[in-house]
C-alpha positions in Angstrom: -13.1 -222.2 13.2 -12.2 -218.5 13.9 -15.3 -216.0 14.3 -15.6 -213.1 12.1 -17.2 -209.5 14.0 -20.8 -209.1 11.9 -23.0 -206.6 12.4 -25.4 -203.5 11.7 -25.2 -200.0 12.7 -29.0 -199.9 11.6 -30.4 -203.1 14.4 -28.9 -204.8 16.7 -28.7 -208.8 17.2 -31.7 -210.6 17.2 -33.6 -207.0 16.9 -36.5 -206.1 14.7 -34.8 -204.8 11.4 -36.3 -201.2 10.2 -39.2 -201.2 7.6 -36.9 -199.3 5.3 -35.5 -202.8 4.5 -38.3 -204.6 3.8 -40.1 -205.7 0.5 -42.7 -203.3 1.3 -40.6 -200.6 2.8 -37.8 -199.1 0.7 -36.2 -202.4 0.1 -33.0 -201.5 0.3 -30.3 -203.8 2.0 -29.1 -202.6 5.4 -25.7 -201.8 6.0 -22.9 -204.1 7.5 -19.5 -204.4 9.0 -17.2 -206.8 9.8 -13.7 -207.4 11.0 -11.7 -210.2 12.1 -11.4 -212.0 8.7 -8.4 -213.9 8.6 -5.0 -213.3 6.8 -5.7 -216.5 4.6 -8.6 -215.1 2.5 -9.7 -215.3 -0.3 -12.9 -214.2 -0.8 -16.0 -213.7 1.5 -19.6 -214.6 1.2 -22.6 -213.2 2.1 -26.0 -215.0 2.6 -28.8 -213.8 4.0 -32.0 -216.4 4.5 -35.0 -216.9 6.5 -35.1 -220.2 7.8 -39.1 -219.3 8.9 -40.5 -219.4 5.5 -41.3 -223.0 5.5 -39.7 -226.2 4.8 -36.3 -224.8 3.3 -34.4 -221.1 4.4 -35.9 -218.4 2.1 -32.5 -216.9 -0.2 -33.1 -212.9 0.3 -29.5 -212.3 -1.0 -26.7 -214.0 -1.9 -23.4 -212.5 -2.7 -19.9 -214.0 -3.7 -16.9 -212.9 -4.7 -16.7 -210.0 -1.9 -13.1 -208.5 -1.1 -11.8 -209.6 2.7 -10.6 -206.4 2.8 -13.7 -204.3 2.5 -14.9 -204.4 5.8 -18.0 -203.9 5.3 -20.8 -202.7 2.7 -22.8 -199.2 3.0 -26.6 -199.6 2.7 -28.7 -200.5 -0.5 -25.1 -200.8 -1.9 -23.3 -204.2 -2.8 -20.7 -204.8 -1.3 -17.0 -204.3 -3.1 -15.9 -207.2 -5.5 -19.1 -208.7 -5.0 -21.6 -210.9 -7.3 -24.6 -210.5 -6.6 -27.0 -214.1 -7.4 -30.6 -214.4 -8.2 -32.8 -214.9 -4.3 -35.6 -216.8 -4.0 -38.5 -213.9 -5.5 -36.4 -214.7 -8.9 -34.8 -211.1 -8.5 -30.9 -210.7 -8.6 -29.5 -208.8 -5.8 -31.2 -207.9 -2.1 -35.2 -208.7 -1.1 -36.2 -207.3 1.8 -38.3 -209.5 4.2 -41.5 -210.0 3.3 -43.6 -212.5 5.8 -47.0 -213.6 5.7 -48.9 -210.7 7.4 -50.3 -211.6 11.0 -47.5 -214.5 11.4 -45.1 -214.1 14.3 -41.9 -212.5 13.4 -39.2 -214.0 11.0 -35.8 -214.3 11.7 -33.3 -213.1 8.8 -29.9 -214.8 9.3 -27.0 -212.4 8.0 -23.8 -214.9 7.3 -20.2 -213.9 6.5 -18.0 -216.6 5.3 -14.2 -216.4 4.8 -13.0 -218.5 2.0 -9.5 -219.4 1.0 -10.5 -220.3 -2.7 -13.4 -219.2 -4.4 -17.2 -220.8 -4.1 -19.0 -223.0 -6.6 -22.4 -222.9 -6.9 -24.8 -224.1 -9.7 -26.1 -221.6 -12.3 -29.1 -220.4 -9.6 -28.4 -221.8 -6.3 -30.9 -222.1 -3.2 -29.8 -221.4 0.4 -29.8 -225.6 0.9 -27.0 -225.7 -2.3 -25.0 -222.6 -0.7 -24.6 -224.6 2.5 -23.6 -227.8 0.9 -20.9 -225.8 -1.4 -19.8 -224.0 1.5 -19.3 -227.4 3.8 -16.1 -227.6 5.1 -14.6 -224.7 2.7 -15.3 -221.8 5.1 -11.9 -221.1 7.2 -14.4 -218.6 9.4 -17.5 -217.1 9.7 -19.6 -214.2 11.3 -23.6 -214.2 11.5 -26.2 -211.8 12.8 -30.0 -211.5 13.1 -32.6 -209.5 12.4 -36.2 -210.3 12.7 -39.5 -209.0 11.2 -43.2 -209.7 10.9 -46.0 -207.7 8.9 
């Protein structure tokens, strides 16, 4: 499968991500770029989870629908053609990390999938029905990695 270029001009891979981001901080969703995505798509989607928060990855955002030839989304903004679903707090759009305090830090897995037809997901989806309707559809795909603790 062919790799798609994500990443953040606000952290770098595998970096603590900036309170602004958090649930407690400004909670707005950090910006992102990507490049790379191939000829053949048809729409990309986002997912962001934290596969620390227990027995299942925590949704913090999900987002369909987004036009492979955006390149990228500016912070607290969605990015262009996209939908945005409801996460895991029950909210529709971004939520910022938000540990238990004292625990070591999270990591929050940003993933870019390239489609060539579009998703479909139940009415509110979890990160474990994402990842089953994305099985075998993706034609590429980009992550990066932030981490944070309270």
């Amino acid at each position: 499968m062919a790799g798609i270029m994500l990443r953040s001009t606000a952290f770098n891979d595998h970096d603590l991500l900036p309170g602004r981001f958090s649930r407690d901080g400004g909670n707005v969703s950090p910006p992102l770029q990507w490049a790379e995505v191939p000829d053949s798509t048809r729409e990309l989607v986002l997912l962001v989870e934290d596969p620390d928060a227990g027995r299942t990855p925590f949704l913090h955002w999900l987002v369909t629908g987004i036009d492979p030839a955006s390149g990228g989304t500016d912070e607290g903004a969605v990015p262009v053609g996209g939908r945005e679903w409801p996460n895991d707090f029950g909210e529709t759009g971004w939520s910022g990390p938000h540990p238990p305090q004292g625990e070591e830090a999270h990591r929050y897995f940003f993933r870019l999938y390239a489609l060539d037809r579009e998703l479909e997901l139940p009415a509110t989806p979890h990160a474990p029905d994402v990842h089953r309707a994305l099985a075998g559809q993706e034609i590429a795909s980009g992550t990066t990695v932030g981490t944070f603790y309270r």
